[in-house]
C-alpha positions as CSV (number, residue, x, y, z in Angstrom):
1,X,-49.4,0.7,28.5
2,X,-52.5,1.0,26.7
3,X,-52.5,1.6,22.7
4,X,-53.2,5.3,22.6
5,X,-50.2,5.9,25.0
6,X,-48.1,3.0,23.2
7,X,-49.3,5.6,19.9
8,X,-48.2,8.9,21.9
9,X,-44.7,7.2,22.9
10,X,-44.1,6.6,18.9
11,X,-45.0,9.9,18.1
12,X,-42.0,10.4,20.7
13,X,-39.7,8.4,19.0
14,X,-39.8,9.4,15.7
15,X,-39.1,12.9,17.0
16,X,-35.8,11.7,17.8
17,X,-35.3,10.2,15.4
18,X,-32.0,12.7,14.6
19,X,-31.5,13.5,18.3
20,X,-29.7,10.9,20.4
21,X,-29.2,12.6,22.8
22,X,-32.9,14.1,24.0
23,X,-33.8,10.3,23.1
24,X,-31.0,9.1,26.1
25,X,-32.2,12.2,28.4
26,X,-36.3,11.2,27.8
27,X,-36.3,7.7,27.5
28,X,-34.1,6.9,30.9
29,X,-35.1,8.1,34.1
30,X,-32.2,10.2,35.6
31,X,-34.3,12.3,37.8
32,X,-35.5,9.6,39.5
33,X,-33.5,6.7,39.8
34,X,-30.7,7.8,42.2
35,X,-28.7,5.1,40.8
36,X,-28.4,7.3,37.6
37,X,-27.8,10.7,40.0
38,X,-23.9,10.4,39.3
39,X,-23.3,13.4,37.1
40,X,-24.8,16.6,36.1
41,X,-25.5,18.1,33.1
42,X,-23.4,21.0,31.6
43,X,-25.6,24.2,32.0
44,X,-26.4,24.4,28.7
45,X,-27.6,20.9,28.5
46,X,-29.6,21.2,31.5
47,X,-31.4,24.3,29.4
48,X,-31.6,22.5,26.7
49,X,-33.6,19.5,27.9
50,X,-34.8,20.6,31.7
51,X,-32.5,17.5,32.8
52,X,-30.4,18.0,36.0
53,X,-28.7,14.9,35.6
54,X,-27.3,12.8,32.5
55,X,-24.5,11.7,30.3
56,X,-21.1,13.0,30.5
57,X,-20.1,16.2,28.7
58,X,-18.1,13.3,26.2
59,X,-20.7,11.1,25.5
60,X,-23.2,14.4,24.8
61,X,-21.0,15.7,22.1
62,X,-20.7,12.3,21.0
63,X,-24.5,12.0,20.4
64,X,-24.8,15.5,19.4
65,X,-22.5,15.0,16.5
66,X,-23.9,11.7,15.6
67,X,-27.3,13.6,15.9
68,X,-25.6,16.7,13.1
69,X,-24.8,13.1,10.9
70,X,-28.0,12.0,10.7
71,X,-29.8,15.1,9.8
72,X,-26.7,15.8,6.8
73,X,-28.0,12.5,5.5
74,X,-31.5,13.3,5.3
75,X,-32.5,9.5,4.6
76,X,-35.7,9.4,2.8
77,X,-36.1,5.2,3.7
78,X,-35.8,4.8,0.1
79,X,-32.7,6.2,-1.4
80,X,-29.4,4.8,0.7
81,X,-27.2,7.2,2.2
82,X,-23.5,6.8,3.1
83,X,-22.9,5.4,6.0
84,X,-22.4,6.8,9.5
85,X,-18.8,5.7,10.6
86,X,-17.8,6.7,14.2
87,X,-14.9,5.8,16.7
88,X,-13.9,6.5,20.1
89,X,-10.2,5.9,21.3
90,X,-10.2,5.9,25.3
91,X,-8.2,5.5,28.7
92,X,-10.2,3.5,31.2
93,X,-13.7,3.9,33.1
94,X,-15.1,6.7,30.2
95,X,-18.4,4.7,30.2
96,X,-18.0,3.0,26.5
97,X,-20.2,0.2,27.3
98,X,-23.0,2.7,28.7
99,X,-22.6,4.5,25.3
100,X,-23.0,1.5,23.7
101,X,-26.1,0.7,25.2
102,X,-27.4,4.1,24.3
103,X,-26.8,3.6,20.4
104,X,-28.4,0.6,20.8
105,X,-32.1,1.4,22.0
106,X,-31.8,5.1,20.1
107,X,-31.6,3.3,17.0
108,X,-34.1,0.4,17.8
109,X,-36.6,2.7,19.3
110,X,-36.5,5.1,16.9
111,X,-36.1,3.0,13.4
112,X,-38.9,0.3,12.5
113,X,-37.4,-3.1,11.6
114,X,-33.7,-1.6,12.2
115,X,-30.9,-5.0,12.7
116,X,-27.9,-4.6,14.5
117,X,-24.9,-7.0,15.6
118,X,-23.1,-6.2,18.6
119,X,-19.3,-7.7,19.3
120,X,-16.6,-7.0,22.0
121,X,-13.0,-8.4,22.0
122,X,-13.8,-11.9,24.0
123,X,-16.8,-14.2,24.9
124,X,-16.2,-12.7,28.6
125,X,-16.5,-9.0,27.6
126,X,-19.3,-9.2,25.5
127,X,-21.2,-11.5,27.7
128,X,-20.1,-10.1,30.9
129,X,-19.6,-6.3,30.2
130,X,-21.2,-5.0,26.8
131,X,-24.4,-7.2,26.5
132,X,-25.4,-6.7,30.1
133,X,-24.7,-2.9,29.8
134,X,-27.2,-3.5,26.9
135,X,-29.9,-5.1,28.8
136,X,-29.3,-3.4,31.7
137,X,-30.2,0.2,30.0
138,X,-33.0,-2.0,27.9
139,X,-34.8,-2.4,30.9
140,X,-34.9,1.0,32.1
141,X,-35.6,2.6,29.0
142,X,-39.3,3.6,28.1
143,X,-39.6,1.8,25.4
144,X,-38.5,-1.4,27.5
145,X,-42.0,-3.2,26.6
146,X,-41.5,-3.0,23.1
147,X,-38.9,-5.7,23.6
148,X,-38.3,-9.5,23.8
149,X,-34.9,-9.3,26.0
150,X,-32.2,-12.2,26.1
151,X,-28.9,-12.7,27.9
152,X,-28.9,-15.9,28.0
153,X,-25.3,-17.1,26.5
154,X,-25.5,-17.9,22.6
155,X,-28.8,-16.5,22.4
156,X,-28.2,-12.6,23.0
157,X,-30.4,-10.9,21.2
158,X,-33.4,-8.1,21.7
159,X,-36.2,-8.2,19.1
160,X,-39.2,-6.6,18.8
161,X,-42.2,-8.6,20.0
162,X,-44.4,-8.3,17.0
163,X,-41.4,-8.8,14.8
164,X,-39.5,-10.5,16.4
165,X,-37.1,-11.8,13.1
166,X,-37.3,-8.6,10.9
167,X,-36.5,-5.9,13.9
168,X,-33.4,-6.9,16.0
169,X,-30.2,-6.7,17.3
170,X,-27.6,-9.4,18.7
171,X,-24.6,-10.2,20.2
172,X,-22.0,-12.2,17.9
173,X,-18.7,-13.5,19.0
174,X,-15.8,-11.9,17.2
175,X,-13.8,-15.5,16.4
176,X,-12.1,-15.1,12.8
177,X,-14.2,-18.2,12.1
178,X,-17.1,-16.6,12.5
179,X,-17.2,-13.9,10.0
180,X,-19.7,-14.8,7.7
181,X,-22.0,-14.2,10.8
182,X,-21.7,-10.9,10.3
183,X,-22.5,-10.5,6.6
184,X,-25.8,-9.8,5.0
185,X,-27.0,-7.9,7.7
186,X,-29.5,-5.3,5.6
187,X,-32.2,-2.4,5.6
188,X,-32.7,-1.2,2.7
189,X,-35.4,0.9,4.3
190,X,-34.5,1.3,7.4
191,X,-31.0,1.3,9.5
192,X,-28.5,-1.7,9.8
193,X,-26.0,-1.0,11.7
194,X,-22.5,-2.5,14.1
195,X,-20.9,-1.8,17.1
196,X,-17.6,-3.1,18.3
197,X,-17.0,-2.9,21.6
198,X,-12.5,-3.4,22.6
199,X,-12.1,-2.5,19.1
200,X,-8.2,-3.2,19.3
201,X,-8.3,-7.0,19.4
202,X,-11.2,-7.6,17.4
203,X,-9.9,-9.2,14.1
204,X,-9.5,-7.3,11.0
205,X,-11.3,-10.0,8.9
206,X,-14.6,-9.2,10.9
207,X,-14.6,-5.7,10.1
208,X,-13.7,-6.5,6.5
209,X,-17.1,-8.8,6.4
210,X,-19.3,-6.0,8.5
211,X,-18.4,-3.5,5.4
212,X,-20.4,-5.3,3.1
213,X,-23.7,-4.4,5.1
214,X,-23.3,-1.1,4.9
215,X,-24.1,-0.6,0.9
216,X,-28.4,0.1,1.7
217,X,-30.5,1.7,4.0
218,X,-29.0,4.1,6.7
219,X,-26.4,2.2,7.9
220,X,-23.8,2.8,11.2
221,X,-20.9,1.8,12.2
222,X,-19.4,2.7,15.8
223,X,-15.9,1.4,17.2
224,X,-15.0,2.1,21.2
225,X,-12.0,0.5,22.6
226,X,-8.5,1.3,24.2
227,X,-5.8,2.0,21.3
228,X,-3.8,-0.7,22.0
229,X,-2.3,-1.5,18.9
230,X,-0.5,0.5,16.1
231,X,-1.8,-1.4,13.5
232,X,-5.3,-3.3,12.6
233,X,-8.6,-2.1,11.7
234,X,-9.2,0.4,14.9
235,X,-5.9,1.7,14.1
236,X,-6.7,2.6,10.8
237,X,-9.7,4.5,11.3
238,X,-7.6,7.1,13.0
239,X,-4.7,7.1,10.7
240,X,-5.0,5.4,7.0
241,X,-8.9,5.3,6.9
242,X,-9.1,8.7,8.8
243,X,-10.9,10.6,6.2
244,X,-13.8,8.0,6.1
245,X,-13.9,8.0,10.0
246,X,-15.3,10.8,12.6
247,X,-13.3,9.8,15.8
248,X,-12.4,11.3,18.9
249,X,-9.5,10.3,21.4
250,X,-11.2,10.5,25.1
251,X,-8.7,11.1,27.9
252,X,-10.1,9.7,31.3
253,X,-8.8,12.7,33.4
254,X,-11.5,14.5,31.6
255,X,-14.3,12.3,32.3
256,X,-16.3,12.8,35.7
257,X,-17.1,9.5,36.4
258,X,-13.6,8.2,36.4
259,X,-11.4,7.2,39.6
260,X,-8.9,10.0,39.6
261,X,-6.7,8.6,42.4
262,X,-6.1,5.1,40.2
263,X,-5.6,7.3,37.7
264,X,-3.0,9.5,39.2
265,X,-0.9,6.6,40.6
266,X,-0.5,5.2,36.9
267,X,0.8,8.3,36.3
268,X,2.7,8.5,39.2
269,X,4.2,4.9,38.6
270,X,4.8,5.1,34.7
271,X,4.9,8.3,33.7
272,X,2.7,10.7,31.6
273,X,4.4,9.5,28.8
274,X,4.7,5.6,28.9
275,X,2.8,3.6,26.6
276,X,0.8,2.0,29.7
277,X,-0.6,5.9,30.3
278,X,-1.0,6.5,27.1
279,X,-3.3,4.0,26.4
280,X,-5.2,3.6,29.8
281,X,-5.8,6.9,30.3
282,X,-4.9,9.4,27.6
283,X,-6.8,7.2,24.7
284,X,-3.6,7.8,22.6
285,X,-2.1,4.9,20.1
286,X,1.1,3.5,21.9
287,X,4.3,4.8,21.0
288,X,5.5,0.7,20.4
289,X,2.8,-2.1,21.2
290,X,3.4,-5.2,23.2
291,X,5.3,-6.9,19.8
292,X,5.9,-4.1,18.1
293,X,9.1,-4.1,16.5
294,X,9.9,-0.3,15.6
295,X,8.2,2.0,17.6
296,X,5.9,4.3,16.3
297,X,7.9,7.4,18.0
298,X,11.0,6.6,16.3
299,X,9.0,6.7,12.6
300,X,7.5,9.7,13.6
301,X,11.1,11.4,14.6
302,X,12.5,9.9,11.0
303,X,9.3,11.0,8.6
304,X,10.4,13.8,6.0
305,X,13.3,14.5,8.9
306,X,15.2,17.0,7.0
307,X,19.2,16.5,6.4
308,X,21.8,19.0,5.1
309,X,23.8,17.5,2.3
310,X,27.2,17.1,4.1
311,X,25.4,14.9,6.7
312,X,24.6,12.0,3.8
313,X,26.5,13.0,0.4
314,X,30.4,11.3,2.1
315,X,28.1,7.8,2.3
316,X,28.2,4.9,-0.6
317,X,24.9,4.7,-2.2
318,X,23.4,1.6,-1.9
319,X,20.2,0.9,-4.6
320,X,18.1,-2.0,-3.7
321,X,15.4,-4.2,-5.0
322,X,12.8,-6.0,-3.0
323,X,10.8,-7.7,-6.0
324,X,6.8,-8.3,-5.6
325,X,5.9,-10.9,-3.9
326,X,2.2,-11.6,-4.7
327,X,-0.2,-10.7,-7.1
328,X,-1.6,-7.8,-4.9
329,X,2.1,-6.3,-3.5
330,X,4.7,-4.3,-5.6
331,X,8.3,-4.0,-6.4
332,X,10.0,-1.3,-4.8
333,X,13.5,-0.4,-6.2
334,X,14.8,2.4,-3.5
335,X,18.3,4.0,-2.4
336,X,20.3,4.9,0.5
337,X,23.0,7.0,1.1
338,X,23.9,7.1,4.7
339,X,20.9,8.6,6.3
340,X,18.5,9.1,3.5
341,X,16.2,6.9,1.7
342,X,14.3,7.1,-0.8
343,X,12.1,5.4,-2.6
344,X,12.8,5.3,-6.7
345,X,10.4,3.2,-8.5
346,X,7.1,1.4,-7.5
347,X,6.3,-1.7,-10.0
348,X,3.3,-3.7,-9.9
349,X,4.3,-7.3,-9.7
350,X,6.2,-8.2,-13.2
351,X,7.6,-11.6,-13.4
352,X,10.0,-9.9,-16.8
353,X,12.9,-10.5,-15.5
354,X,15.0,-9.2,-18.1
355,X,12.4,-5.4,-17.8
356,X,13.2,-5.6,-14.2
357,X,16.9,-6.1,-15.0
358,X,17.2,-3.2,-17.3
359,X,15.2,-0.6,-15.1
360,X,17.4,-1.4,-12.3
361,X,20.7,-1.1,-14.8
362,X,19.5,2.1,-15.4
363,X,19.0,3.4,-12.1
364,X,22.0,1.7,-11.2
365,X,23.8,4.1,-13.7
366,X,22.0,7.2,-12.9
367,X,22.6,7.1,-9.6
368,X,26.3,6.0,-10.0
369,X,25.5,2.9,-7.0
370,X,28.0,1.6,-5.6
371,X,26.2,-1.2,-4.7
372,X,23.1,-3.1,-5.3
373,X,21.2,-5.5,-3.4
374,X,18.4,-7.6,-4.6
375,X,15.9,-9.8,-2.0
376,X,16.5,-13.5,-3.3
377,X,13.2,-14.6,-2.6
378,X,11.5,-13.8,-6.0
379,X,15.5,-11.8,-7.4
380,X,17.5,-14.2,-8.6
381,X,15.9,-14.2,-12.0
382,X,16.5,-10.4,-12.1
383,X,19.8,-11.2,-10.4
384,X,20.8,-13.7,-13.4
385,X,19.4,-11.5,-15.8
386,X,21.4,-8.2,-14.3
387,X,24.9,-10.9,-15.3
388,X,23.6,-11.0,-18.8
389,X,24.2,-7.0,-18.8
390,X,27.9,-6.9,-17.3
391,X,26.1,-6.3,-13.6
392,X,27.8,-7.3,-10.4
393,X,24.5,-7.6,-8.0
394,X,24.4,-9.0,-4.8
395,X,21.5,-11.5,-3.8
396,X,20.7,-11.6,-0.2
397,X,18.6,-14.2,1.9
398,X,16.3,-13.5,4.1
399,X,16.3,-16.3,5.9
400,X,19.4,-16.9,6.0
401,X,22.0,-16.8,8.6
402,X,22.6,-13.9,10.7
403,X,25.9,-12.3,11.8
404,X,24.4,-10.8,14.8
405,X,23.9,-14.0,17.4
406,X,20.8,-12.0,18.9
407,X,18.7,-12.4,15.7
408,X,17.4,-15.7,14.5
409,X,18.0,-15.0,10.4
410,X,19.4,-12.3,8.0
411,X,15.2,-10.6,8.1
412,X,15.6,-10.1,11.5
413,X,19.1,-8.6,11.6
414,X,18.6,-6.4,8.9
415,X,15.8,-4.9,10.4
416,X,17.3,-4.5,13.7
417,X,20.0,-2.5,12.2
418,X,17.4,-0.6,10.1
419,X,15.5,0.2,13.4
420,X,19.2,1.4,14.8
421,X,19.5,3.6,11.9
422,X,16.1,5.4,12.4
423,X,16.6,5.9,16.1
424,X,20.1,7.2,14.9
425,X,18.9,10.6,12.5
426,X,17.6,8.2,9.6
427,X,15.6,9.9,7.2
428,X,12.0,8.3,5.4
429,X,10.2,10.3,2.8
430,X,6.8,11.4,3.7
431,X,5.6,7.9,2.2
432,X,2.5,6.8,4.5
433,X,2.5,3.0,2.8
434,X,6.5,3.0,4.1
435,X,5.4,4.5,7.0
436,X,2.8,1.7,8.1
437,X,5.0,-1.2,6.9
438,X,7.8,0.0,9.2
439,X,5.7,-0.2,12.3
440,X,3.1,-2.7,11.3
441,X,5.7,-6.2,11.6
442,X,5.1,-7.6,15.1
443,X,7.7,-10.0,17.3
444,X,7.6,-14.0,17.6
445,X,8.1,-14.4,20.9
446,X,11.1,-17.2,21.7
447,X,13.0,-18.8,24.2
448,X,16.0,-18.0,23.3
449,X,16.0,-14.5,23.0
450,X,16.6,-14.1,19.8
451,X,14.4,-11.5,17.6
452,X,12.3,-13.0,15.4
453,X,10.0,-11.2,13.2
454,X,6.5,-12.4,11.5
455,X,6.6,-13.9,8.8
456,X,4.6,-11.9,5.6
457,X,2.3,-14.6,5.1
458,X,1.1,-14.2,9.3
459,X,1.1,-10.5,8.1
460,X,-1.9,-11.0,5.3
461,X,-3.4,-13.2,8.3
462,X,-3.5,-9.8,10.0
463,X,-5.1,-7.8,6.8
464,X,-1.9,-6.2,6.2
465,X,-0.1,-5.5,3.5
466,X,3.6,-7.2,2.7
467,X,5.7,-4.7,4.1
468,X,7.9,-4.5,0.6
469,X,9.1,-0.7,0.9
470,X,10.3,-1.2,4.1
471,X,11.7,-4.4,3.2
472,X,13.3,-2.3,0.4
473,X,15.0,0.2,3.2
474,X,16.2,-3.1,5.5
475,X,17.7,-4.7,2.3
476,X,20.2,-1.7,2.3
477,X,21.9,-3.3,5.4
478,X,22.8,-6.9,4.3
479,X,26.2,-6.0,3.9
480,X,29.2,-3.2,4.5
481,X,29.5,-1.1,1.4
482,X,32.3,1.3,0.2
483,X,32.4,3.8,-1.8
484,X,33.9,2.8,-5.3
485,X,35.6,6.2,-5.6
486,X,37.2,5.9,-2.4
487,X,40.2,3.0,-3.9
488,X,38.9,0.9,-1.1
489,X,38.7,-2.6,-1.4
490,X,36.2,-4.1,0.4
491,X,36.2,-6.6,2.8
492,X,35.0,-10.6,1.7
493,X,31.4,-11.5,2.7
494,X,31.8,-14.4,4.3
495,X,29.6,-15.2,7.5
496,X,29.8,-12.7,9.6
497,X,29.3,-9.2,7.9
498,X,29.4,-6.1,10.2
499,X,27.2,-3.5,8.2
500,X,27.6,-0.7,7.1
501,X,27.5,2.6,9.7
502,X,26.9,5.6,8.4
503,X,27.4,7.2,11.8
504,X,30.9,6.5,11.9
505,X,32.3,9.7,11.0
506,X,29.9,11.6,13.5
């Protein structure tokens, strides 16, 4: 291309600069290429651009909106803006990778010296599936000659050819290990941006790192993937991180290009409503994930459920204690009374035992307990200094032995009665941090069956917080309560408590 065409075609691109959507319609030939030819534009697309064929409707909001972000922003290339944060939950065959392509040359042909990093869930997807979508659409693009394009494995990358270090984008593995690979990726006067391609299984930690380029420039972040899992970074932008987050769930039955028969006999075999449909097709988070302990429906039934007083006020009350147990987590003194819970005081960690004592002496009192339960990991002090004050508190184990043969420790079979109780009319307050720790804990698998949860320490591996108010609600379970105005003596804890049911007299 000569240099006064080369200058026209610039011209071009910094008129799209806010438009990624006429830059996918001009810059690949649809028209012409019948490979392209698969599906038509919405009339008012095809008005819009004079473009019979293109993306799908999806993928043209998408861009639109992206488009609507960019021009809100109004970057100057001096003054940073906030970033663009974008994520797409999906069923199978939508076109992600195609999309992802898209972003890709939009933002390099339209942003001098921009650097991206591109990741996907494994070495095989990213090599396999996301970077040759990438060099695929690289090739056809217009501004194809602008790049130095390479597939080659540990060296993906597309540069510019006269800058070939200052205006790029590559492919990065997601290991945990690698992480730092994806810090200090900056433009303070231009765009640095991410995409994450399988968003699900990509670990937290790398996200975490990708953050910290976002602070100059115009930076973007964009997140594709099926929701696979009820907890992680993907997961959050859709619940906890929500409000920093534009996302859209993309259901494949809506999408032209998918296969509808495959489609309709995973419907036809599982159900509209199994998890497997869910997330292969309708884009939606699973009700419970592969290891998922509780399931997310079950939460959902039990948040804010409301209870008439006769259906909770016969039960003992039963305060517990479930003490910090890092710097960063916080002690969580709660109560139950058949089937509500609720949570009384939140306590950054406090190693005063005797403070702790007396707050929980007081509760104790004002809620007229009949029984209180402290977790002996980091209680006993508490527990010792509760005896100083005339209490009678119970310390209870976690790890140790459980009455139920099917669960491998006293964690485990508290919890499993705990994830009885919510499937049985249980009642949570509308607490979202007890919300996530109930259904953030995943399964060890084991040979013999029993259940066996993560530990919390494999839970901060994970980016997640210790799951202390749930922790709080499970404690309630270690052993069968009475009421103390009922005259009923209750039965010696030794070995092989039954619990508590508070369904008993329905």
């Amino acid at each position: 291309m000569s240099g006064g065409a080369d200058a026209e075609l610039a011209g071009w691109m910094a008129r799209f600069y806010a438009d990624p959507l006429g830059f996918v319609l001009f810059a690949y030939p649809w028209d012409s290429d019948p490979a392209l030819q698969i599906v038509e534009l919405q009339a008012v697309y095809q008005n819009r651009f004079n473009c019979r064929y293109g993306p799908d409707l999806w993928a043209c909001e998408f861009l639109d909106q992206l488009g609507a972000e960019v021009r809100r922003r109004r970057f100057d290339g001096v003054h940073a803006v906030d970033a663009v944060r974008m994520a797409v939950a999906s069923g199978h065959g939508i076109g992600k990778s195609a999309i992802t392509a898209w972003l890709v040359n939009w933002i390099m042909s339209t942003r001098p010296f921009a650097k991206g990093i591109v990741t996907a869930n494994t070495c095989e997807q990213l090599a396999g599936k996301t970077w040759a979508e990438i060099c695929k659409w690289s090739k056809k693009s217009v501004t194809a000659h602008w790049w130095i394009i390479r597939s080659g494995k540990g060296a993906m990358k597309i540069c510019h050819v006269d800058h070939p270090e200052s205006w790029l984008v590559s492919a990065q593995t997601c290991r945990e290990e690698n992480a730092e690979a994806f810090a200090g990726l900056h433009a303070a006067d231009s765009t640095a941006f991410y995409i994450f391609d399988e968003a699900s299984a990509i670990p937290d930690a790398i996200a975490e790192v990708a953050e910290g380029g976002l602070t100059d420039g115009e930076p973007m972040f964009f997140k594709f993937g099926n929701p696979t899992r009820n907890s992680g970074d993907f997961h959050r932008c859709f619940h906890g991180m929500r409000h920093r987050w534009l996302t859209r769930q993309i259901d494949s039955r809506r999408v032209a290009i998918t296969n509808k028969a495959q489609i309709q006999q995973w419907i036809d075999d599982y159900g509209e409503d199994s998890d497997f449909v869910k997330i292969r097709v309708r884009g939606v988070f699973p009700s419970l994930s592969s290891k998922q302990f509780i399931a997310t429906a079950d939460a959902d039934a039990a948040y804010g459920r409301p209870l008439r007083l006769d259906q909770f006020d016969f039960a003992p009350k039963i305060l517990t204690c479930d003490p910090a147990w890092e710097g960063d987590d916080q002690l969580i003194i709660a109560l139950r009374q058949g089937l509500l819970f609720k949570i009384l005081n939140v306590i950054p960690k406090n190693d005063n035992d005797i403070h702790i004592a007396n707050i929980l002496a007081r509760h104790e009192d004002e809620q007229r307990a009949d029984a209180v339960f402290v977790d002996a990991g980091y209680g006993t002090g508490i527990v010792s200094a509760g005896g100083t004050l005339g209490r009678d508190w119970t310390l209870v184990w976690f790890g140790g032995a459980a009455a139920d043969p099917g669960c491998l420790n006293k964690r485990a079979e508290m919890w499993k009665q705990m994830r009885d109780w919510l499937k049985s009319g249980g009642c949570i307050p509308e607490d979202r941090e007890l919300y996530a720790d109930l259904i953030s804990p995943e399964t060890v698998p084991r040979m013999d069956g029993k259940i066996q949860l993560e530990s919390k320490r494999d839970m901060k591996k994970r980016r997640l917080p210790s799951p202390n108010k749930a922790d709080a609600l499970a404690l309630s379970f270690a052993y069968p309560v009475f009421k103390k105005s009922a005259g009923i003596r209750p039965p010696e804890r030794r070995g092989q408590p039954i619990g508590h049911d508070p369904f008993e007299r329905f």
